[in-house]
C-alpha positions, 0 to 999 in steps of 0.5 A: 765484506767489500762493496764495488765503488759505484760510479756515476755519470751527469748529462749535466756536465756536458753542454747540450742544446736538450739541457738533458739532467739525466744521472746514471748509477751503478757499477762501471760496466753497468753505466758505461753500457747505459750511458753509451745507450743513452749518448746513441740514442738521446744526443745523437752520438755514434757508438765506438772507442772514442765515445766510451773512452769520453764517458769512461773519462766521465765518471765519478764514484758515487759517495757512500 
């Protein structure tokens, strides 16, 4: 059976004045769409190409 590489982004790696600790896990689309949502409405990002071409950059797969 094979398994999707999880994948994950920490709000910790980018400098903020929030000092935001959120993670956010599952599978590539799944995190992309959350952390874009997240990235819109938490830290006042605007949503388009070069913001989900930053977070896509971002991840990093989940250990198994």
């Amino acid at each position: 059976m094979q398994t999707t590489t999880r994948k994950f982004i920490d709000c910790r790696e980018f400098p903020s004045d929030s000092k935001c600790s959120l993670t956010i896990s599952g599978t590539e689309p799944e995190v992309l769409k959350a952390a874009t949502e997240h990235a819109v409405s938490s830290h006042g990002h605007s949503p388009g190409p070069k913001l989900e071409e930053a977070l896509r950059a971002s991840l990093r797969n989940e250990k198994q």
